[in-house]
C-alpha positions, -999 to +999 in steps of 0.1 A: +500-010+566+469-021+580+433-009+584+401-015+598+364-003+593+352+006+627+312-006+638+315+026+648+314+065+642+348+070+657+369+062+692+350+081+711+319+064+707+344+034+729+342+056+754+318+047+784+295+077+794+303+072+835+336+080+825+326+110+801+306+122+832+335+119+859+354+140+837+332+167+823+302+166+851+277+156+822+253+130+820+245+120+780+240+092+761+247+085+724+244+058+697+273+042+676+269+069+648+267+100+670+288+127+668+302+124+707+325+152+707+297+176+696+270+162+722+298+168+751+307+202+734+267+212+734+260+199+768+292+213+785+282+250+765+241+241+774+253+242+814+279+269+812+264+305+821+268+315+787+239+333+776+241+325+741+224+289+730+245+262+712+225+276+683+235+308+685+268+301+685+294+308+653+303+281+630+338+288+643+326+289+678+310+257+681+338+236+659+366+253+686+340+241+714+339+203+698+380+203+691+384+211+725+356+184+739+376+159+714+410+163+730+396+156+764+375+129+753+407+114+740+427+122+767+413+133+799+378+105+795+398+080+778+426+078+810+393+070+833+382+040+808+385+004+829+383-033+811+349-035+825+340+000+812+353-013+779+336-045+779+306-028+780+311-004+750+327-027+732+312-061+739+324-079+708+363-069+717+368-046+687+395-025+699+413-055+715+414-071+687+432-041+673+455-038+698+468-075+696+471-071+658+491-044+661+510-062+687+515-091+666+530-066+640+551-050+661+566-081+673 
């Protein structure tokens, strides 16, 4: 087994927010310990022609809104990230270090 503290929140604050925006239509920006899957989640909801406001919303409602924001961020966002789109996010190489560790245990 092997672990690693993360600089930051979670994976999705990796992500770069050009490729959040080519995905979802949404232009935010966050810090290292935001919560990204709820800004997308609030943002997407805040331009939807819901007429309830995020705060408003259910508990239940908005935690369903930020799963679903989550799995695209992870899939959908994370399939439009590029080296240079990573450099930028990540300039001290974080997650490739990762991925050669694991690489070396794999190997």
């Amino acid at each position: 087994s092997y672990a690693y503290i993360t600089k930051k929140l979670e994976l999705e604050n990796y992500l770069h927010p050009d490729a959040i925006k080519e995905v979802f239509g949404i232009t935010i920006s966050f810090g290292d310990n935001d919560d990204v899957p709820t800004i997308v989640a609030q943002a997407v909801h805040n331009l939807s022609e819901s007429k309830n406001d995020w705060a408003s919303l259910t508990q239940d409602n908005k935690k369903k809104k930020c799963s679903a924001a989550k799995k695209r961020l992870n899939a959908e966002v994370a399939a439009k990230m590029t080296v240079e789109r990573l450099k930028e996010c990540d300039p001290e190489g974080e997650l490739e270090n990762w991925l050669r560790e694991i690489a070396t245990r794999l190997s």
